[in-house]
N, C-alpha and C positions, 0 to 999 in steps of 0.2 A: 056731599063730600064722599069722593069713592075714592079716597086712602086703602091698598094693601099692602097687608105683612107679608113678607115673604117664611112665615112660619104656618104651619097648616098640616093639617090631616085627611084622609079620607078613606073610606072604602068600599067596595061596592063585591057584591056575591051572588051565585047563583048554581044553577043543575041544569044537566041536562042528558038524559039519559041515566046512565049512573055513575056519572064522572059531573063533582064539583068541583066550582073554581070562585076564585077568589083575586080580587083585584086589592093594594093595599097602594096608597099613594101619601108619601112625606114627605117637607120641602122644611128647608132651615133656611140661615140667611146665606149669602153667596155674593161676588162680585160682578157674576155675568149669569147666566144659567147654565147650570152643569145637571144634565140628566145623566142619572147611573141606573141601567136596566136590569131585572133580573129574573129570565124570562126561561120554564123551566124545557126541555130539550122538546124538539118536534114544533117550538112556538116563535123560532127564531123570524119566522114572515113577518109577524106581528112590530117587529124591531123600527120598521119603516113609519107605520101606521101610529107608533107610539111615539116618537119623537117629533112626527111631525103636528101632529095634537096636542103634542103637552106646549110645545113653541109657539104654536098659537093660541095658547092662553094664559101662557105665563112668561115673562122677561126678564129675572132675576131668582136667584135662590139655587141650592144645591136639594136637587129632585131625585129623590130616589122610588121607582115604581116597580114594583113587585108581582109576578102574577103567580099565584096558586094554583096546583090541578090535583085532584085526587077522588078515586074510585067510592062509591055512597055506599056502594052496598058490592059483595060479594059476588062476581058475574064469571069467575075462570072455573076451568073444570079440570078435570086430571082424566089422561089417557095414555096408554099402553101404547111403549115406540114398538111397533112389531118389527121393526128390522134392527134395533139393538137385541130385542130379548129374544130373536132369530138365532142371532148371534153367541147369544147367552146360551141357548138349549144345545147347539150342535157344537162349541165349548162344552158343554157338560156331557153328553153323549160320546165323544172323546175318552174324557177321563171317568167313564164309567165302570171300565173294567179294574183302575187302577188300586192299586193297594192303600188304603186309608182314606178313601173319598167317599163320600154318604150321596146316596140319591138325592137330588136336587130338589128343593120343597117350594111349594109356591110364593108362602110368605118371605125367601127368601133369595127369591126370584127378584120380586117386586123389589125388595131394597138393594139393588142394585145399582148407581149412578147410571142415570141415563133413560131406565125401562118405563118409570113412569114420572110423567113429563105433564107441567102444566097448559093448559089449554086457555089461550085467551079467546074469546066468543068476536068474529068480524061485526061489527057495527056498519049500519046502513049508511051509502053515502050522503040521504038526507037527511039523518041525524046528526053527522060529524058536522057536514053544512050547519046546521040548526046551531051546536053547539059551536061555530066559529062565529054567526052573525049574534052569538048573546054574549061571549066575550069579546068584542071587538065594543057592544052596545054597551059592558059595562066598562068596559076603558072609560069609554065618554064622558061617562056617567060617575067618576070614577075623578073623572079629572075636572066635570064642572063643580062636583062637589067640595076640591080643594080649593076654586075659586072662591065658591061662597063663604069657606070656612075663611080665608084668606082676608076676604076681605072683611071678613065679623074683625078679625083681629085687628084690622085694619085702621077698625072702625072704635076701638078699644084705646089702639096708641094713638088715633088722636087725638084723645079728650087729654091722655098724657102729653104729649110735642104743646096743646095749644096752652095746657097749662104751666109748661116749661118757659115758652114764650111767651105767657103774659108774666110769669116773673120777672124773666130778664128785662121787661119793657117797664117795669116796675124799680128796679133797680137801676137802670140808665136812667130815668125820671129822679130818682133821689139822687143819682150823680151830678145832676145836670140843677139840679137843686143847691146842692153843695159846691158844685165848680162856680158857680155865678158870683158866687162871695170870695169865691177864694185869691180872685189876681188885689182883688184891695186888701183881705185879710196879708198876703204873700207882700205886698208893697208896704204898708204897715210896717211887715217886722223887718224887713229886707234897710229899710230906711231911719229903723232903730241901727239897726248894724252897720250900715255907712256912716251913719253919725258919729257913731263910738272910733270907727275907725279912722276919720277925717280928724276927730278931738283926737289919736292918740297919732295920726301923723298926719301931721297938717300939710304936707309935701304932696300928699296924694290929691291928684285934681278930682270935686264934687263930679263933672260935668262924666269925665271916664267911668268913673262910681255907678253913675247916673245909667249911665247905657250899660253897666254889667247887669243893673238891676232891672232895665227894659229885657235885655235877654234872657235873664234868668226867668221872668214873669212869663215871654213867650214861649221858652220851654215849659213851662209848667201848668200851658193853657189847652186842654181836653177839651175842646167844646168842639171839633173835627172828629174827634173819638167817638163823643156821642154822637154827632149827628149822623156818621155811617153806622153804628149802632142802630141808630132809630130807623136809619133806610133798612139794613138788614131785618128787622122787624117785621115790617113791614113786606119788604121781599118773601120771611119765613109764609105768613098769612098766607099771602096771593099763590104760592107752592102750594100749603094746606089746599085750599080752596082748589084749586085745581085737582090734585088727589093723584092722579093717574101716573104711574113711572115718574115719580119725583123724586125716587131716592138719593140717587146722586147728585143735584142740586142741593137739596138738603143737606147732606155730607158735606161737599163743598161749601154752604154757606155756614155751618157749625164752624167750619176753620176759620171762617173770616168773623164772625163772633171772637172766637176765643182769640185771634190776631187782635184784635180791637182792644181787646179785656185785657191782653198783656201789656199792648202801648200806654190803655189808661193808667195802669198799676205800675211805672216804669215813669210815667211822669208825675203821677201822682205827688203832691207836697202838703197833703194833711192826712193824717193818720185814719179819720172817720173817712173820707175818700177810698183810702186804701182797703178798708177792709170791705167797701162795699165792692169796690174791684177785683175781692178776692170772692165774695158770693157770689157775682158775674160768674166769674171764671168757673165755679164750683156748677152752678146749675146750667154754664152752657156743656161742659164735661157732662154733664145729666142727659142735657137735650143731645148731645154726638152719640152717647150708647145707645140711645131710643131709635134715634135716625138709622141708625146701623139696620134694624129691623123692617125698613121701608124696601117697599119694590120701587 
């Protein structure tokens, strides 16, 4: 059974040089697949290569994939703009002679905007290389591992669906139990009540009596309820057992459960019936939120 949830985690990390990164990969439930990227500037190539990987491995869920970059260790250096503090010295040479200006000092030279200026160190092209083919390998890596996670969970909500389903096959059994007695218990008292009402107006023909209480009997006969019950059942199973992008099948057959569960409860004519068609109802409402979870 390779049932998945369309709920799942992953993540995946590394170095290279002295810039780390970080892969984070989250998927909830969703209608179709909706990938949201968040990929930090300079990484935008990656855009292509990401969506077309995660699409091939996953078919449902709202995927959100995040990539992280940041420096390990301390690698810039600071140096002197010599053509702003060019600029700076023959400004001050100017007002050297002027009234209330102090000679110009070095320290405060230097804090001047602009004189001294961070250095970033060029990185070789075979490194930047190196570190494109190990984030691109932790994507991968990144997103088989929200498979596997995917499908653990997958593998969780089926022991939950199979045991929703064999409730409900439990409950249509005790309906189908109880309906089998119920058109002679229903003719019974139906036939008390003709009596009464033929003794209190003898004008009214047995025979018309007679076919209200045939109809009233075949409305009041569920044993088509259950039988598509019991096929849905059934249907649920052979979906389990398959496992693969079943979710919406499942969705779909949850309604026609709960369609079934309402027609039974609507013609229902004994009270112990009713309420069983009301724990139907109650645990197929159980098996539809689980479902909702399924890819």
């Amino acid at each position: 059974m390779s049932l998945a949830s369309m709920t799942g985690y992953a993540r995946a990390a590394g170095a290279t040089g002295a810039v780390g990164w970080t892969w984070e990969v989250r998927s909830v439930n969703g209608r179709s697949l909706d990938l949201r990227l968040r990929l930090p500037s300079g990484q935008d190539a990656l855009e292509s290569l990401v969506r077309t990987e995660a699409s091939r491995r996953l078919k449902r869920g709202n995927v959100t994939i995040s990539l992280n970059t940041a420096k390990t260790a301390l690698t810039s250096a600071f140096r002197v703009n010599r053509d702003v503090l060019n600029q700076v010295l023959a400004l001050a040479a100017e007002l050297a002679n002027a009234p209330g200006v102090t000679n110009a000092r070095a320290h405060g030279l230097l804090a001047l905007p602009g004189v001294i200026e961070r250095a970033e160190p060029e990185e070789a092209e075979a490194l930047v290389a190196a570190r494109d083919v190990e984030i691109r390998a932790g994507l991968l890596a990144a997103l088989d591992d929200l498979v596997v996670a995917r499908l653990a969970e997958g593998a969780r909500l089926a022991e939950v669906l199979v045991a929703h389903i064999d409730e409900i096959e439990a409950l249509v059994e005790a309906a189908g139990t109880l309906a089998a007695t119920q058109p002679a218990a229903l003719r019974t008292r139906l036939e008390a009540q003709v009596n009464s009402l033929v003794a209190a107006a003898p004008a009214l023909s047995p025979e018309r009596l007679a076919q209200e209480v045939a109809l009233i009997i075949a409305k009041a006969d569920v044993r088509e309820e259950l039988d598509r019950l019991t096929a849905h059942v059934a249907a649920a199973r052979d979906l389990l057992a398959q496992g693969v992008e079943v979710g919406r099948k499942l969705d779909f057959l949850a309604q026609e459960f709960n369609r079934e569960a309402n027609t039974l409860c609507s013609k229902s004519a004994d009270v112990q019936l009713t309420r069983i068609g009301l724990d139907l109802k109650a645990t197929i409402d159980r098996l539809r939120e689980q479902v909702q979870n399924v890819e």
